[in-house]
N, CA and C of each residue as an Amber inpcrd file, in Angstrom:
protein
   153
 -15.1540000  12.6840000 -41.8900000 -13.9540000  12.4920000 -41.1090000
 -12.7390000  12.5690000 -42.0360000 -12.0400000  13.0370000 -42.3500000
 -10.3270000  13.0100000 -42.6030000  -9.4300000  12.1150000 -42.1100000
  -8.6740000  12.0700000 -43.1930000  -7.7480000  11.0260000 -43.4080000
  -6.5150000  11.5970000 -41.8310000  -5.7980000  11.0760000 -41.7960000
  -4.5900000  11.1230000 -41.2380000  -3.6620000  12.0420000 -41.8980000
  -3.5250000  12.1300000 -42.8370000  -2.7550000  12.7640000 -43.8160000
  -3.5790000  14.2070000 -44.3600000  -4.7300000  13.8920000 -43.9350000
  -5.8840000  15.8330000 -44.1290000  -5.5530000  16.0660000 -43.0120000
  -5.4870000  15.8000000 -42.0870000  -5.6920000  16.4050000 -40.4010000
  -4.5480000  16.9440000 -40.1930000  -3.1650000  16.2940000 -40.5390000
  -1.9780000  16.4330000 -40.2700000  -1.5310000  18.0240000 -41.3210000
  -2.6560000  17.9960000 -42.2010000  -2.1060000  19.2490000 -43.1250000
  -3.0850000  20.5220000 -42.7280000  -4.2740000  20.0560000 -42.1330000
  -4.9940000  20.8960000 -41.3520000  -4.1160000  21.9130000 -40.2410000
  -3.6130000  20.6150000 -39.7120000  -2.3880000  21.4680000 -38.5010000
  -1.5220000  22.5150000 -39.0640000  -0.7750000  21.7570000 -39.8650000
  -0.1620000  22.6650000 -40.5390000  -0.4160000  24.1370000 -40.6520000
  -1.6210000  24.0110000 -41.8720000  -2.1820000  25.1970000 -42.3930000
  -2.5220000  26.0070000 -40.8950000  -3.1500000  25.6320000 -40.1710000
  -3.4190000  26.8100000 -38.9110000  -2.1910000  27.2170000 -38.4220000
  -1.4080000  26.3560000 -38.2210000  -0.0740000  27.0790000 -37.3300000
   0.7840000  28.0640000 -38.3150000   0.6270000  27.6570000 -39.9270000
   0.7040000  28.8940000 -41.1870000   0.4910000  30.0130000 -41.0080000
  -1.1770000  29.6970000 -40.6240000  -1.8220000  31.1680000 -40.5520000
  -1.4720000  31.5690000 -39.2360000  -1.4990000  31.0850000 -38.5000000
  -1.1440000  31.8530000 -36.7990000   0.4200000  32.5980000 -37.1730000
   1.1880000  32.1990000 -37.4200000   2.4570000  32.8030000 -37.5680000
   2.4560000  33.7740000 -38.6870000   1.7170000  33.7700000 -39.5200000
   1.7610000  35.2130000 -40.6410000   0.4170000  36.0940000 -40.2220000
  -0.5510000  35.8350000 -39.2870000  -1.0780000  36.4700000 -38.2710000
  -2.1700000  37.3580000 -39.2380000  -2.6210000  35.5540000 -39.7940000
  -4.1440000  36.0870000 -39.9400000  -5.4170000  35.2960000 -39.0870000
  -6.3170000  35.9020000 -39.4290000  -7.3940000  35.6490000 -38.4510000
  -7.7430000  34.7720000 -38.3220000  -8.4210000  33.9830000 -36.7410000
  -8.8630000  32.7560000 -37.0160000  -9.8300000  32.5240000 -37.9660000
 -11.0000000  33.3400000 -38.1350000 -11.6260000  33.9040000 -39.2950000
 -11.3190000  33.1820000 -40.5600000 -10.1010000  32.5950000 -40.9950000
 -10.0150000  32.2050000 -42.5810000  -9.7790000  31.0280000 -41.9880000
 -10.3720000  30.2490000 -40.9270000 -10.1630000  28.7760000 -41.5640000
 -10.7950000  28.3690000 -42.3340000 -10.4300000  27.0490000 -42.8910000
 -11.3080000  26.8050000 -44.8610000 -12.1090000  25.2780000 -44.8470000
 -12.0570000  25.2450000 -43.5790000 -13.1160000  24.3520000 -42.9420000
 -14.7200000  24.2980000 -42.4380000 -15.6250000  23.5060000 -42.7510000
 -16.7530000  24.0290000 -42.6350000 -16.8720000  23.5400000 -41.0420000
 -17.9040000  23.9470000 -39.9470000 -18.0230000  24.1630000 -38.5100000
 -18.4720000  22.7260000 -38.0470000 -17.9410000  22.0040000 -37.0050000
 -18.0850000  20.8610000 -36.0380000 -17.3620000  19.7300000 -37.1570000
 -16.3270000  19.7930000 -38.0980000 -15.5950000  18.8930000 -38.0620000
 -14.4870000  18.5720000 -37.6770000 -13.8420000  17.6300000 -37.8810000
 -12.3070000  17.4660000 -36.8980000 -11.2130000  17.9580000 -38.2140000
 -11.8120000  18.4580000 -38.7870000 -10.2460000  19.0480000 -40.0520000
 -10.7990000  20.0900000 -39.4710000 -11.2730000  20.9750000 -39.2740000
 -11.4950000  22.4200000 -38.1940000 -11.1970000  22.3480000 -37.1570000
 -11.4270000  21.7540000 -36.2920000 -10.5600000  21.2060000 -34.5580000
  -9.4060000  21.0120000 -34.9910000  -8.6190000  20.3440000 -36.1010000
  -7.0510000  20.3730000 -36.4290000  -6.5230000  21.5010000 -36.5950000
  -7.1450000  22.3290000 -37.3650000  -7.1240000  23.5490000 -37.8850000
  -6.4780000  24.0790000 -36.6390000  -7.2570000  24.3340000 -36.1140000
  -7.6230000  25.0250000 -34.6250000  -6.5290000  24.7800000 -33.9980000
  -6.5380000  23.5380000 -33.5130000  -5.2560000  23.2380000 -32.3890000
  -3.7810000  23.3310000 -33.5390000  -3.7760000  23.9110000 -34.8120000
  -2.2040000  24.3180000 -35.1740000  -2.1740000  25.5160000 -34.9760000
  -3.3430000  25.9590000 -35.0490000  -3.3490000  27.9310000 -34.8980000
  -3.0520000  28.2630000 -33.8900000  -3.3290000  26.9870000 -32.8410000
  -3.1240000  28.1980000 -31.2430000  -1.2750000  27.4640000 -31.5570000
  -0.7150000  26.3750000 -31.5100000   0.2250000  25.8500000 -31.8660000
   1.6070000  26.8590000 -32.2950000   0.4730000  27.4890000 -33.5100000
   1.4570000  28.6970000 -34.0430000   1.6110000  30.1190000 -33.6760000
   0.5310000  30.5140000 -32.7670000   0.5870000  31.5640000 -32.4000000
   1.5580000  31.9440000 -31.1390000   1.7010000  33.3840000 -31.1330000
   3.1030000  33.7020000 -30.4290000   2.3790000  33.6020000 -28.6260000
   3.0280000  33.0130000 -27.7240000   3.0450000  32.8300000 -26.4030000
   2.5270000  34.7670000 -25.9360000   2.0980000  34.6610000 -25.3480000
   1.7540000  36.0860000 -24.4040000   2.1220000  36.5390000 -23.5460000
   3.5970000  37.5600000 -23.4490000   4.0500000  38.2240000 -22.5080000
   3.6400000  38.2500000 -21.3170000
């Protein structure tokens, strides 16, 4: 489990990558933890809305 302060930089980093529009593919999280679900919910966060 992650701190408060990993999760919060988890977000970060996905909504990073969503806006310089790389793949979900490079998250740097290993699969079914919640610093990957953080990940996750900054990427969609950062990604651009759909016409």
């Amino acid at each position: 489990m992650g701190s408060r302060v990993e999760l919060t930089r988890a977000v970060l980093a996905g909504k990073t990558a969503a806006r310089t529009q790389q793949p979900p593919t490079t998250c740097p999280h290993p699969p079914r933890t919640l610093l990957r679900t953080a990940w996750f919910r900054g990427y969609g966060q950062g990604a651009a809305p759909a016409e």
